[in-house]
N, C-alpha and C positions, 0 to 999 in steps of 0.2 A: 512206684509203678502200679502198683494196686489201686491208686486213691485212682490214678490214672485210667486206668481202665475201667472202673467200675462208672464215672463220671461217661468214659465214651459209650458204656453199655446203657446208659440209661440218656442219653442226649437226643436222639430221635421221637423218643418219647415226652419229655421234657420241652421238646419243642409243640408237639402236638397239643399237649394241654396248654400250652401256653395261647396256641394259636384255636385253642376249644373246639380239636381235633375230637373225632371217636378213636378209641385206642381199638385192635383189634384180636383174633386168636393169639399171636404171635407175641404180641407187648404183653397181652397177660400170663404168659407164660413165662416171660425174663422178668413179669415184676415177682411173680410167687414161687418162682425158683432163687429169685435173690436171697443172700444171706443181710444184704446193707440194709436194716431194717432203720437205722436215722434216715436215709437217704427216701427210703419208701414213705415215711411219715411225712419224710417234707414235701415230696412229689403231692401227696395224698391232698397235703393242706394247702396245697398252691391248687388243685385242681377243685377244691373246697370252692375258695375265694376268688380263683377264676369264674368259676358258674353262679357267681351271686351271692356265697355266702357268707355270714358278717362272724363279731365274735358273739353273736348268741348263742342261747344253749339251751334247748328246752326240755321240761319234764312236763307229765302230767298227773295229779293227784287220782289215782286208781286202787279199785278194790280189786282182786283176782278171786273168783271163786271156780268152784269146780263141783258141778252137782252129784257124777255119776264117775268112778275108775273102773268098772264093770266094762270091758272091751271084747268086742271079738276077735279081734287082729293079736297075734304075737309077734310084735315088733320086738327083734331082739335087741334095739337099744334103749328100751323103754325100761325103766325102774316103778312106771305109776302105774300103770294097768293090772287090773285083777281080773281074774274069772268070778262068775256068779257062788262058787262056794269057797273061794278062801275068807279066810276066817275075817282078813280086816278088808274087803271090799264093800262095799257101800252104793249108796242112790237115796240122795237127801229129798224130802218129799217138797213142792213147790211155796207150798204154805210154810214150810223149814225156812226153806233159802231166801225166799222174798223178808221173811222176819226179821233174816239174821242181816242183810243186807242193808234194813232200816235202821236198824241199832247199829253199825258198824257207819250209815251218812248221819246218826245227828250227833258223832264222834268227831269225823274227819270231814263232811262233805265235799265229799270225793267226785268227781265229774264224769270217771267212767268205772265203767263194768266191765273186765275182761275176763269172759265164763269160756273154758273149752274142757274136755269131758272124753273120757272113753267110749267105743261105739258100742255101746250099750242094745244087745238084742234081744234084753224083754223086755222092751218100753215102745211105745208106738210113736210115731211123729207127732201127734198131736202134744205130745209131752213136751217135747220143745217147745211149740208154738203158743201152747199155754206159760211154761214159764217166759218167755220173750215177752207175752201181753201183761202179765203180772207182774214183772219187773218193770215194764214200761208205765203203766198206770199208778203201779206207789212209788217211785221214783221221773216224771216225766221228764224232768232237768236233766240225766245223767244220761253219756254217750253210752249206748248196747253194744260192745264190740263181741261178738259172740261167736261159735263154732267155727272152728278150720273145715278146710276144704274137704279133710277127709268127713267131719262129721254130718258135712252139709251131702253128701255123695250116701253116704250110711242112711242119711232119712228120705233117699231115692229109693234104696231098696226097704225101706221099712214103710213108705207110703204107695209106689208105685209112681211119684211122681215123676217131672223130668227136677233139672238142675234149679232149670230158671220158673220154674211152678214154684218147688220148694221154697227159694228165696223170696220169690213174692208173697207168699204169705207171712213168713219172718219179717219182711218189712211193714208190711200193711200192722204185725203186728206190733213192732216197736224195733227191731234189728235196727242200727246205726252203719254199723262194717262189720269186717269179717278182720282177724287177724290171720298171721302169715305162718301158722304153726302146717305139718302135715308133708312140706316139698322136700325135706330130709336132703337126699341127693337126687338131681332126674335120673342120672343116669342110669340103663335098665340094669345093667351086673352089678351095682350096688344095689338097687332095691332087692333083686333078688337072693340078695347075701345077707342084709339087712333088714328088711320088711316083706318078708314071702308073702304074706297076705293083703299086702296093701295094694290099694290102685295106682293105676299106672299115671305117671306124671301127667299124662295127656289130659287125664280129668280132673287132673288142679290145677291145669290150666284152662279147662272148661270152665268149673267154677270162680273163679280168678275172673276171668273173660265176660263172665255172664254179668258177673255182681258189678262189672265195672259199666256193663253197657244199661244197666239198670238202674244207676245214679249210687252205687254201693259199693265206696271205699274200701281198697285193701289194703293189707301187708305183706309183705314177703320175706321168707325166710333162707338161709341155707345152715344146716348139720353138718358141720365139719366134723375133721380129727378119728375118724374110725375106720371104713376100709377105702376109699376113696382114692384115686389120683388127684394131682394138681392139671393136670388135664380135665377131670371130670367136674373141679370145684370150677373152673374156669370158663366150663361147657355152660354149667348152672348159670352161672351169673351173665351168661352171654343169650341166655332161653328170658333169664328174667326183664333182660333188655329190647327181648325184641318185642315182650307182651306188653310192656310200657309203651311200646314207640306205637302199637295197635291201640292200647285203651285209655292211657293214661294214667290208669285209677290207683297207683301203689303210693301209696303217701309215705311209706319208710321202709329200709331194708334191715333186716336184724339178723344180722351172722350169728348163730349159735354153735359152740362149742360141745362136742358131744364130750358128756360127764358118763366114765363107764362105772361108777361103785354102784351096786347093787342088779345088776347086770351079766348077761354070757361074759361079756365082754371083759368085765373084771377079771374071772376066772381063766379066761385065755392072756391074761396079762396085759391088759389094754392097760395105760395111762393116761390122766387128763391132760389137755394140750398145756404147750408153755405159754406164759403170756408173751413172749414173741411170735408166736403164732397166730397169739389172739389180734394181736396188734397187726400183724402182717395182714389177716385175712380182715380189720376195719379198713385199714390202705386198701388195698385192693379192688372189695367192694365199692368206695367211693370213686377209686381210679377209672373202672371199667363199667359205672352203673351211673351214668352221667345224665342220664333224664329222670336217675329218682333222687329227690329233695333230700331227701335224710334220711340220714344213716346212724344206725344207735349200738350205744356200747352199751351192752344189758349188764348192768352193775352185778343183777344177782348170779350172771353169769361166774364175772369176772373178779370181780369184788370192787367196790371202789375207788382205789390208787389207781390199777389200774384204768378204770374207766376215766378217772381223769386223765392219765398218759391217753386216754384214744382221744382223747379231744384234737388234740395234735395230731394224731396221724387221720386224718378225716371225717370224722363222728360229731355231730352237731344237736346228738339229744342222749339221756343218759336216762330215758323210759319212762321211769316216774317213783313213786311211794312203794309200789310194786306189793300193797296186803296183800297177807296169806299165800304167797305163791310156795307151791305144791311138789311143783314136776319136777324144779332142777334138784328143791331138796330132798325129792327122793332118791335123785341120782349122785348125792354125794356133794353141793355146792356145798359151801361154809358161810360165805356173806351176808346170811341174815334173810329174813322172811320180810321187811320192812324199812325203807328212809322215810325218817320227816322231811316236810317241807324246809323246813330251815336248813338241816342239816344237808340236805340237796343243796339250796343257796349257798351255802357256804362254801361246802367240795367244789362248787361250779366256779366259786369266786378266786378261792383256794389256786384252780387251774388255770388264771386267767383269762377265764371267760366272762359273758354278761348272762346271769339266771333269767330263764323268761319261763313264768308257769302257763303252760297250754290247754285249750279243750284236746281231745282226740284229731279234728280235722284242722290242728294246727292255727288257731287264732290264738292271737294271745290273751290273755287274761291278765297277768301281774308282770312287772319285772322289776327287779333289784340293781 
């Protein structure tokens, strides 16, 4: 009777992807209150391959750096951010980072750069726009994916400019896209439970909105697992849908799993999510975010087993190489600062997929 019912609760729905319906408030609400988490992966992966999708799989070969942890915001789910006088905060000088960038491509030659940074307020805009140009000049091959929307908003008040000033100068200087770090949750009684100081969702979707009508590729994110409703995560991915249906410009969705070790969070007995969780909220995102192409299991999130299991429930890129990444292991991740290329092909192969190496805007480059 159970197999029964759970089959009539999800039939409505089930018919709608089939027929490449939009699901709405309601359907995303029976799918992330579900416990049948096989049933949701298959929903996931039929609405995959109903919208076009094949068994590829793609990564892309990326460095991560991170110039500055020096923030002014106390986001209390944050593990990276420092104030200007604790002892291990930091601000690597341009001539540092551009160096160490060169010697890390004639290792790997790596295709992108994804640099995001604490909002740093003793450094002036031009600080950015020079490393953006510097990077872009000793590296011209390599995609710029650079600052979140909150840090793009942080060099409004630290230049007087507006959004879309700022941005055009980052691109004139070499900026590519922006990733999708900064939207945590919209909802306002989470931000203000969780990021008292940050801005208000409206103006990451200002910046989101601008860079998209400017010819400048995004990402999009959401922060699960901390104080949030399943209502609220569902509101998110429903705002994230309607900015796509206006710009276009989201080339992937990347559910993040909030890691509370080193955190308020720890100390009030937070927990990291289950990987049925994890796996629930990749279903989901691809069930209900049906005009964005790809959706990624972040390995370093997750760890790799699992991210092969998201291949199945909806997930059709698994990020990249992922160097040096900072932020989640400050917060407690385990999976490793780094994948080889091979060792990607493999796990992709491993999960029955076909590996395809990408640039940043999604052409392909290699496949296996």
């Amino acid at each position: 009777m159970a197999v029964v019912d759970r089959i009539a609760t999800f039939a409505p729905i089930r018919e709608k992807i089939e027929a490449n319906e939009r699901l709405d408030l309601e359907d995303g609400l029976t799918l992330i209150e579900s416990d049948d988490l096989l049933a949701l992966g298959e929903l996931a992966d039929l609405a995959r391959r109903v919208r076009g999708g094949t068994d590829e799989v793609f990564f892309v070969q990326n460095l991560y750096l991170n110039q500055t942890n020096v923030c002014r915001v106390k986001c209390k789910f944050c593990a990276f951010a420092r104030t200007q006088r604790q002892e291990d905060a930091y601000t690597i000088s341009t001539d540092e980072l551009v160096e160490d960038a060169l010697r890390q491509y004639e290792l790997t030659g790596f295709t992108e750069i994804h640099m995001v940074n604490g909002e740093n307020p003793h450094i002036e805009f031009e600080f950015y726009v020079d490393v953006t140009r510097r990077l872009h000049e000793a590296l011209p091959a390599v995609h710029l994916k650079l600052f979140t929307a909150s840090e793009i908003h942080h060099m409004t008040t630290l230049s007087g400019l507006t959004h879309e000033e700022v941005l055009r100068e980052l691109k004139a200087a070499g900026l590519g896209s922006l990733p999708g770090g900064g939207a945590e949750i919209f909802a306002e009684r989470v931000r203000r439970l969780v990021a008292p100081g940050k801005e208000s969702p409206d103006i990451w979707f200002h910046v989101h909105d601008a860079a998209h009508r400017m010819g400048i590729p995004t990402h999009c994110t959401m922060l699960y697992g901390h104080v949030e409703t399943y209502e609220e995560r569902i509101d998110h991915l429903l705002r994230l849908r309607d900015q796509q249906n206006r710009t276009g410009g989201f080339l992937a969705m990347v559910p993040l799993a909030f890691h509370p070790e080193n955190t308020v969070f720890e100390r009030r007995g937070f927990n990291f999510t289950s990987g049925a969780e994890d796996l629930k909220m990749i279903a989901v995102s691809r069930l209900m975010l049906d005009n964005v192409p790809n959706i990624k299991a972040y390995w370093i999130m997750m760890g790799m087993p699992m991210a092969q299991v998201a291949l199945h429930f909806g997930a059709n890129d698994v990020q990249g190489t992922v160097m040096r990444e900072k932020i989640f292991q400050a917060a407690g991740a385990t999976a490793g600062t780094e994948q080889k290329v091979g060792d990607l092909v493999r796990q992709i192969r491993e999960a029955g997929r076909i590996p395809v190496q990408r640039d940043t805007l999604y052409n392909e480059l290699r496949r296996w």
